[in-house]
Phi, psi and omega in degrees: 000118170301115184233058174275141178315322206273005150286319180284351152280354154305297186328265193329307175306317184269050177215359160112020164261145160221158168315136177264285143210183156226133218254109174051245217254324185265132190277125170260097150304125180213117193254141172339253129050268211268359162069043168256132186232138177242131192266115185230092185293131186267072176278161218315243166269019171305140184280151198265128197285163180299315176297305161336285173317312196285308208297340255218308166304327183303306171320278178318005183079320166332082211268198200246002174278354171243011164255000000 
């Protein structure tokens, strides 16, 4: 499983979130819609630890059969 910020954030941008804004290293995501907003920390090339990355996805509506 890719659990890097810039697949998750693809993920998120294809299900109708978009950048909000961004607060130091983490980008905030929000969808219209569903009036949800997801915090997805960007540290460089770190990779997003796993319990993060799933709860983030969860968040998102995201099953795991769409990563």
């Amino acid at each position: 499983m890719n659990q890097s910020p810039q697949h998750l954030i693809k993920l998120l941008e294809a299900k109708g979130f978009i950048l909000k804004r961004i607060n130091g290293s983490h980008h905030i995501y929000f969808h219209p819609e569903l009036r949800k907003t997801i915090v997805v920390p960007v540290h460089g090339k770190r990779d997003i630890p796993n319990g993060t990355f799933l709860s983030i996805i969860k968040q998102a509506g995201i099953s795991k059969e769409e990563i």
